[in-house]
TIRO-2110 file (N, C-alpha, C; in Angstrom, 1 decimal):
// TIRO-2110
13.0, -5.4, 6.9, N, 1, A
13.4, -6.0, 8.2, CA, 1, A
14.5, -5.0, 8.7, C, 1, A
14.3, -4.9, 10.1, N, 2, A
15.3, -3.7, 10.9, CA, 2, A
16.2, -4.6, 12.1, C, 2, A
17.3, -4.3, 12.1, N, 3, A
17.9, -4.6, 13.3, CA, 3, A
18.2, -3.0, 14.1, C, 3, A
18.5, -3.7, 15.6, N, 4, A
19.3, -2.5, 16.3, CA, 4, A
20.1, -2.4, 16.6, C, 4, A
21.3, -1.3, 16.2, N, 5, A
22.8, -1.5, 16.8, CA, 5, A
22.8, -0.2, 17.7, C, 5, A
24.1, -0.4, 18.2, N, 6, A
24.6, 1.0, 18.7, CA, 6, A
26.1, 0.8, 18.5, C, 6, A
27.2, 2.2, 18.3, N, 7, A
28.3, 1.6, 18.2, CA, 7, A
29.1, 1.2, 20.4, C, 7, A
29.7, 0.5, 19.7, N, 8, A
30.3, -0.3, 21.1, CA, 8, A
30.9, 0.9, 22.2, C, 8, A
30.4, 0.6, 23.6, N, 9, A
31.0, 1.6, 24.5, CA, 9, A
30.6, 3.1, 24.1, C, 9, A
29.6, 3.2, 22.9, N, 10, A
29.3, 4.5, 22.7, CA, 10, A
30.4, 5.2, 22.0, C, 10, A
31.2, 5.0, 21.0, N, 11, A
32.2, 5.5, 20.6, CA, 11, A
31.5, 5.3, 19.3, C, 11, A
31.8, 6.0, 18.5, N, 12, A
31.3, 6.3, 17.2, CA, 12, A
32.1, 5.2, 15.8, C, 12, A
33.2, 5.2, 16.1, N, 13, A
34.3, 4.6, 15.4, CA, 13, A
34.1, 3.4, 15.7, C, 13, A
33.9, 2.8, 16.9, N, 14, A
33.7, 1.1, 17.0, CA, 14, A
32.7, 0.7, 16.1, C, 14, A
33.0, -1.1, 16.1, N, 15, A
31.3, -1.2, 15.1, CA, 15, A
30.5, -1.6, 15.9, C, 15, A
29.1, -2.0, 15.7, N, 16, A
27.7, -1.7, 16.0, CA, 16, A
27.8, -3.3, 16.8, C, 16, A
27.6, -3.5, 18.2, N, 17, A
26.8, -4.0, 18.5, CA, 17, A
25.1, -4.2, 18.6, C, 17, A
24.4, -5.0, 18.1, N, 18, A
23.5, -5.1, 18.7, CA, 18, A
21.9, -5.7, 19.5, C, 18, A
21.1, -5.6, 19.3, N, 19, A
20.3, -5.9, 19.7, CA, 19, A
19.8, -7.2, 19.6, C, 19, A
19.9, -8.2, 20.9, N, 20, A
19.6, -9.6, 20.7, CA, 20, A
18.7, -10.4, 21.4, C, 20, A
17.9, -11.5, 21.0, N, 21, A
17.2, -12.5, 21.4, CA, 21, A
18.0, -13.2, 22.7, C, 21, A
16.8, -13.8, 23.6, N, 22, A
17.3, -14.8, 24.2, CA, 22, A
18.7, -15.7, 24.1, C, 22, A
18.2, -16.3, 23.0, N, 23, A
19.3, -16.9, 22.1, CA, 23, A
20.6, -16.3, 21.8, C, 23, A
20.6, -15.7, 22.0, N, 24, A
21.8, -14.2, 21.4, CA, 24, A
21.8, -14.2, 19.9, C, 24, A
20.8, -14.2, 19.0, N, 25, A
20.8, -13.8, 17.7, CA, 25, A
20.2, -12.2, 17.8, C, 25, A
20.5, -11.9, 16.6, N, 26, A
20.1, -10.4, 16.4, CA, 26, A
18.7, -10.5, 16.1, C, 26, A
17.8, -9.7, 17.4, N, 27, A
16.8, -9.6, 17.0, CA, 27, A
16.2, -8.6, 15.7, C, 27, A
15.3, -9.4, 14.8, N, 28, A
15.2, -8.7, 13.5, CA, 28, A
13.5, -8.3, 13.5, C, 28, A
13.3, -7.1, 13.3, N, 29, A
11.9, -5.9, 13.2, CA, 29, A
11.7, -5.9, 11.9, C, 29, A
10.3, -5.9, 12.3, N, 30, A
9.5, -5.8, 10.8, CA, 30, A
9.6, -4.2, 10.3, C, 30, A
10.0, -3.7, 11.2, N, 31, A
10.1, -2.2, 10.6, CA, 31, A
10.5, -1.0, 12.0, C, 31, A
11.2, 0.2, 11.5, N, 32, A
11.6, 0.7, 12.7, CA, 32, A
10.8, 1.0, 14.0, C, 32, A
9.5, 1.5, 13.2, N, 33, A
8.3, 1.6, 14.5, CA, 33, A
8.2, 0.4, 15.5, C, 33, A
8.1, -0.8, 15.0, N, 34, A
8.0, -1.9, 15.9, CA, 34, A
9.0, -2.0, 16.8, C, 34, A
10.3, -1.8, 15.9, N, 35, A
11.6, -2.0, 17.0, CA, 35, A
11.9, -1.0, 18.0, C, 35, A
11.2, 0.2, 17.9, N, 36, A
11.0, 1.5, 18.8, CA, 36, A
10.0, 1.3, 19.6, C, 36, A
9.3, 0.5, 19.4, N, 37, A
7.8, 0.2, 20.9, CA, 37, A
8.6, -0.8, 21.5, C, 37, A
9.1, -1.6, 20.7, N, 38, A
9.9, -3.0, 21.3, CA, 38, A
10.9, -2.4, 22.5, C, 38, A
11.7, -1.2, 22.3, N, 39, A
12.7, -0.3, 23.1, CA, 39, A
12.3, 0.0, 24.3, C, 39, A
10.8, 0.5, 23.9, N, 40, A
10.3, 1.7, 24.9, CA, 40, A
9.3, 0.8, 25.5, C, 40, A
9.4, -0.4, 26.0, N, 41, A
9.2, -1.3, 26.6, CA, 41, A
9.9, -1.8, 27.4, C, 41, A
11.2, -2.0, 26.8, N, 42, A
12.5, -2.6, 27.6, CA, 42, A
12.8, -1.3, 28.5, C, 42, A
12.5, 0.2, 28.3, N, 43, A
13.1, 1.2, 29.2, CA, 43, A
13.8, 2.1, 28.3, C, 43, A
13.9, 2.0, 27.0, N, 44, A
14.5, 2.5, 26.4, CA, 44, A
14.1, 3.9, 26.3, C, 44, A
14.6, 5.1, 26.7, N, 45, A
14.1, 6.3, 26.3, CA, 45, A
14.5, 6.8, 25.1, C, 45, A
13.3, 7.2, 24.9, N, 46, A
13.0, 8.2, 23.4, CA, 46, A
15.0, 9.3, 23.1, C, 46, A
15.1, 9.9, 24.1, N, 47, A
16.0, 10.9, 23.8, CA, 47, A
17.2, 9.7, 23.5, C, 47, A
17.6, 8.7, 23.7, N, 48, A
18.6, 7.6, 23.5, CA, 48, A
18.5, 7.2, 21.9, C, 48, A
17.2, 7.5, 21.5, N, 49, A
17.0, 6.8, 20.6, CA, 49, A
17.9, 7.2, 19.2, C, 49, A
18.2, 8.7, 19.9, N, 50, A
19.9, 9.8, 18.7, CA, 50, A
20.5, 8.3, 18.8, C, 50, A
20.7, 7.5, 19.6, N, 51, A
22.5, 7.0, 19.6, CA, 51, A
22.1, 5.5, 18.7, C, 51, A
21.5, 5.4, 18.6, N, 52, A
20.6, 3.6, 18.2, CA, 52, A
21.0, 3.9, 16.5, C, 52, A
21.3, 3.0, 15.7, N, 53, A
21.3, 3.0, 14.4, CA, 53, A
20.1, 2.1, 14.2, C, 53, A
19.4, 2.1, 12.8, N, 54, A
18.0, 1.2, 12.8, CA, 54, A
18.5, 0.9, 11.7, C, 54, A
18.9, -0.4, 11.5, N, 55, A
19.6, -0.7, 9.8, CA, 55, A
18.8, -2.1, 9.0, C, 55, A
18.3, -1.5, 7.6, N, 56, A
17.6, -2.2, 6.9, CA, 56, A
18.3, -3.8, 6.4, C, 56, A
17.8, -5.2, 6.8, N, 57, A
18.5, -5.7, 7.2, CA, 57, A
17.7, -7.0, 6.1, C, 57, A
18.5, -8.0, 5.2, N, 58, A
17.4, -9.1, 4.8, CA, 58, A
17.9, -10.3, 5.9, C, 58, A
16.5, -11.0, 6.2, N, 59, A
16.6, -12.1, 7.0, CA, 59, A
16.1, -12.9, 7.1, C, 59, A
16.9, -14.4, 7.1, N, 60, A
16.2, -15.8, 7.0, CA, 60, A
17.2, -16.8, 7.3, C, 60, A
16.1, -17.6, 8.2, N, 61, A
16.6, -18.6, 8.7, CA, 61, A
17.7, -18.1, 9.9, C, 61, A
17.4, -17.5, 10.4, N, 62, A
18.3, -17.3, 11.6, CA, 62, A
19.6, -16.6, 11.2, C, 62, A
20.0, -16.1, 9.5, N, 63, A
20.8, -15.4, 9.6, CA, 63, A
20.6, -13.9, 8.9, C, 63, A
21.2, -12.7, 9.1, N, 64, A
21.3, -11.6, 8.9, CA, 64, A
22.1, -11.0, 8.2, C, 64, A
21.8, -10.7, 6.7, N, 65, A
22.5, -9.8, 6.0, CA, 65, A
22.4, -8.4, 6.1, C, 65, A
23.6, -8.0, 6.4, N, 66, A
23.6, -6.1, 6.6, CA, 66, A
24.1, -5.4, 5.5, C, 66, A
24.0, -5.9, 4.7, N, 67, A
24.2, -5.0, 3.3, CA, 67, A
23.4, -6.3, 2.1, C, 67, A
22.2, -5.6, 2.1, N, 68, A
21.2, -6.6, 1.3, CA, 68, A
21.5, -5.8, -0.2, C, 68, A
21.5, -6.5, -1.4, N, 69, A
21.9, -5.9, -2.2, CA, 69, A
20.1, -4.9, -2.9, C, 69, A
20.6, -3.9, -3.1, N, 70, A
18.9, -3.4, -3.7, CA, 70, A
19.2, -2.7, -5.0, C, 70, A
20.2, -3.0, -5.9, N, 71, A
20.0, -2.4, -7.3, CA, 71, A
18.9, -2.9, -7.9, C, 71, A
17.8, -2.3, -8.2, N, 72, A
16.9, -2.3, -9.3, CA, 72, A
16.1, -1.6, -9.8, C, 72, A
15.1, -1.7, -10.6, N, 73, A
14.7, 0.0, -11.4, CA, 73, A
13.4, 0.3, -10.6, C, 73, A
13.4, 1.6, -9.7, N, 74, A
12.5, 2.2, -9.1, CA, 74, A
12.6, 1.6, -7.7, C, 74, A
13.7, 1.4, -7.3, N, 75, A
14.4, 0.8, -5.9, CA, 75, A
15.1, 1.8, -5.4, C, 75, A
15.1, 2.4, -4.6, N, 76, A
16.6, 3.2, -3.8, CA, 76, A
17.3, 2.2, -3.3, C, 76, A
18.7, 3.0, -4.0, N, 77, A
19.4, 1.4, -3.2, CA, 77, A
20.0, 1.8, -1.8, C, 77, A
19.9, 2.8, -1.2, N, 78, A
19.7, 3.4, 0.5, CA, 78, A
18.8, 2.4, 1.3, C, 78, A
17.4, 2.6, 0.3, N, 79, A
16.6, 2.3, 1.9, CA, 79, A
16.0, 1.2, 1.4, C, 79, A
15.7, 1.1, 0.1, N, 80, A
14.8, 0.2, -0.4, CA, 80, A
13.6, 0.5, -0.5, C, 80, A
13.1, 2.0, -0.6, N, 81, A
12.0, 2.3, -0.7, CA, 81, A
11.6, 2.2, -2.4, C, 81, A
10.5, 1.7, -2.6, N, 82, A
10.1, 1.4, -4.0, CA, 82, A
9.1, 2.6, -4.8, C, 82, A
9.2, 3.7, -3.9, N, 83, A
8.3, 5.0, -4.5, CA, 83, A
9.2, 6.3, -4.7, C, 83, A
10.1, 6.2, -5.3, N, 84, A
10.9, 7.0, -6.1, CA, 84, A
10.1, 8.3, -6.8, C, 84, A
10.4, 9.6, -6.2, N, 85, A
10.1, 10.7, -7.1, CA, 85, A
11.2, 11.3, -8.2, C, 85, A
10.5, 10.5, -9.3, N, 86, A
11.3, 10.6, -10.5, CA, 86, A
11.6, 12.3, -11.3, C, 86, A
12.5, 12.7, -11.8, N, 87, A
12.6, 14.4, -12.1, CA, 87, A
13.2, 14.2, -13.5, C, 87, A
14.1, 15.2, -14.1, N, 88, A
14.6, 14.7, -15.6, CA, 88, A
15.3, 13.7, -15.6, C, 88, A
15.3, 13.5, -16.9, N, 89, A
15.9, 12.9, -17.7, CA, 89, A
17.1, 12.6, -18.6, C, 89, A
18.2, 12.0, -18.8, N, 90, A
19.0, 12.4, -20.3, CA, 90, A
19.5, 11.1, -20.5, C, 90, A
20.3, 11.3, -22.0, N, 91, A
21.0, 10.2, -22.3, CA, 91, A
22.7, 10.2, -22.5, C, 91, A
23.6, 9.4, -22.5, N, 92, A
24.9, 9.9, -22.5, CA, 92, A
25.3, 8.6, -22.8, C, 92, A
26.5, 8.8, -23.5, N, 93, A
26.8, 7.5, -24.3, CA, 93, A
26.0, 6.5, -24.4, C, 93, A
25.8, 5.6, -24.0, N, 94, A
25.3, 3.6, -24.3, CA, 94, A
24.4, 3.8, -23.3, C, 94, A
24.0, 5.3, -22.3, N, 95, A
23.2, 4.8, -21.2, CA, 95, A
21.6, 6.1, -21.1, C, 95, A
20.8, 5.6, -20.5, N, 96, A
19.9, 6.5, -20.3, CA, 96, A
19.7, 6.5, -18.9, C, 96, A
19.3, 7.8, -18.0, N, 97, A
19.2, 8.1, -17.2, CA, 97, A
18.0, 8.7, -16.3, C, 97, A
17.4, 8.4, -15.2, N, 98, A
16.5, 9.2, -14.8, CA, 98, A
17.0, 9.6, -13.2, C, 98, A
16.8, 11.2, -12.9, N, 99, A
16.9, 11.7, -12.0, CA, 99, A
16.5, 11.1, -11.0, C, 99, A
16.4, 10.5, -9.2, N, 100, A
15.5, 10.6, -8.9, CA, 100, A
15.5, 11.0, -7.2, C, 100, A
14.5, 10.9, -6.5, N, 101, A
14.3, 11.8, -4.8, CA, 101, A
13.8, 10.3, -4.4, C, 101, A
14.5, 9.9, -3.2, N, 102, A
13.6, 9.3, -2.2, CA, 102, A
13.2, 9.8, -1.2, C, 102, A
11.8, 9.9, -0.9, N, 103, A
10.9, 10.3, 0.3, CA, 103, A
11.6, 9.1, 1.2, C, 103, A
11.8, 8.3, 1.4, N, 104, A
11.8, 7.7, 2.3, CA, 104, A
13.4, 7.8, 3.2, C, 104, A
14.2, 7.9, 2.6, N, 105, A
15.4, 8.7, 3.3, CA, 105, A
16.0, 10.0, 2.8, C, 105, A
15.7, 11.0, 2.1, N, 106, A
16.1, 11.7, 1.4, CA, 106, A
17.0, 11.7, 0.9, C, 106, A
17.7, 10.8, 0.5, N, 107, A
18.9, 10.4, -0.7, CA, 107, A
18.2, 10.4, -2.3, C, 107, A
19.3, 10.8, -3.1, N, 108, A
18.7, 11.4, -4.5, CA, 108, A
20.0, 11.0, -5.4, C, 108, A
19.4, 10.2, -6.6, N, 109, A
20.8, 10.0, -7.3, CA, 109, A
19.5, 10.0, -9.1, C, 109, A
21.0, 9.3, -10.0, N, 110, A
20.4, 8.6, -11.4, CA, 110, A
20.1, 7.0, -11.3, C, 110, A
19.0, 6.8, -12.0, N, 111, A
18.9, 5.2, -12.7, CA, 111, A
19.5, 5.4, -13.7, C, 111, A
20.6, 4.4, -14.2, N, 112, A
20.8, 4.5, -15.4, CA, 112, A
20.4, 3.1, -15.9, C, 112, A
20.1, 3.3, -16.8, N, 113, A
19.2, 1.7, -18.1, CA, 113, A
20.2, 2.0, -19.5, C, 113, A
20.8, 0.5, -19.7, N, 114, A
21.6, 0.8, -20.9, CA, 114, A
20.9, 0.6, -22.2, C, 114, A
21.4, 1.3, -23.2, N, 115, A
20.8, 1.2, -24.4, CA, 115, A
21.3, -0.2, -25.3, C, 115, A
20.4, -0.7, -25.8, N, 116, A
20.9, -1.4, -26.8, CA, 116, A
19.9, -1.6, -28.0, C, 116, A
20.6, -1.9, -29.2, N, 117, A
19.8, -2.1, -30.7, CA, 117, A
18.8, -3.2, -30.7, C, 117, A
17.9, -2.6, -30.7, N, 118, A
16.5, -3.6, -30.8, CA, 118, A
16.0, -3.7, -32.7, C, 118, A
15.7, -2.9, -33.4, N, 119, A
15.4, -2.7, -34.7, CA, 119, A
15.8, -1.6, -35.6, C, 119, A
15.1, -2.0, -36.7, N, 120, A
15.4, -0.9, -37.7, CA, 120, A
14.0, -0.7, -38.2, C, 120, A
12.9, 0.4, -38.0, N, 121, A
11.7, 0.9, -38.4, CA, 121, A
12.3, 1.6, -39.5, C, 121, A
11.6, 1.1, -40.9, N, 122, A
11.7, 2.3, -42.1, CA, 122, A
9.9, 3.0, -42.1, C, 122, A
10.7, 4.5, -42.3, N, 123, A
9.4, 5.4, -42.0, CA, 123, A
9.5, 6.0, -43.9, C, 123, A
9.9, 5.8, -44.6, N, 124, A
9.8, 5.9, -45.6, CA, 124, A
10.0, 4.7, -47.1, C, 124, A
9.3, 4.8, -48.2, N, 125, A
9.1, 3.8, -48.9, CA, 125, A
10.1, 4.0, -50.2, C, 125, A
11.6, 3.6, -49.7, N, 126, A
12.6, 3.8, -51.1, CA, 126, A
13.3, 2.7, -51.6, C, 126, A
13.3, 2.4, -52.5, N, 127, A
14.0, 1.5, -53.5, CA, 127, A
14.8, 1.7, -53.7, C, 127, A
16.0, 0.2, -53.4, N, 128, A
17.5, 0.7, -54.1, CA, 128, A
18.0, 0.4, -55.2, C, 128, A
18.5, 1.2, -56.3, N, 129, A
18.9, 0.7, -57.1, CA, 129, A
20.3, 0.4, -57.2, C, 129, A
20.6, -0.8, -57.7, N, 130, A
22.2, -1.2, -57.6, CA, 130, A
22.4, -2.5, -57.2, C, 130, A
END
């Protein structure tokens, strides 16, 4: 889900008003393309479109969260894209880690997955005496 802001008066520093229903709720897009035909309908020109922020937004019931939480494994937590190009690998203390690239905003970090003690496999057949 996408809303549309812009910052207030065009100032960069102010926060984001923006884009609203009838009602004055923030109108909420199924995705940025929608909300950009939705624009360029209203008159919105393309070259405007530098000043517009398009922010990934979860929504229900008439309200809007702007910082949807997305920690989980093969999630960007940027955009929420779920196709992660995964690269090495390592381990470091209690944790394991995988490299990864998001195509979908090009932000790149680690998953880390913690370790913990599941068993003890014996690979050899010894008897203790004592």
């Amino acid at each position: 889900m996408i809303v549309v802001g812009r910052p207030i008066n065009g100032i960069t520093l102010n926060p984001l008003e923006y884009v609203l229903d009838n009602d004055g709720n923030e109108m909420v897009f199924a995705d940025e393309e929608t909300a950009k035909a939705f624009l360029r309908e209203q008159g919105v020109a393309e070259d405007d479109f530098q000043w517009l922020v398009f922010e990934t937004v979860e929504a229900s019931k008439g309200e809007v969260n702007h910082n949807p939480p997305r920690q989980g494994a093969g999630t960007c937590p940027i955009c929420g894209n779920e196709e992660l190009e995964y690269g090495d690998s390592g381990i470091e203390d209690t944790g394991y880690y995988y490299r990864w690239d998001c195509p979908g905003c090009d932000s790149s970090g680690r998953e880390w997955h913690n370790l913990v003690f599941d068993e003890h496999i014996i690979d050899t057949d010894v008897s203790c005496e004592g």
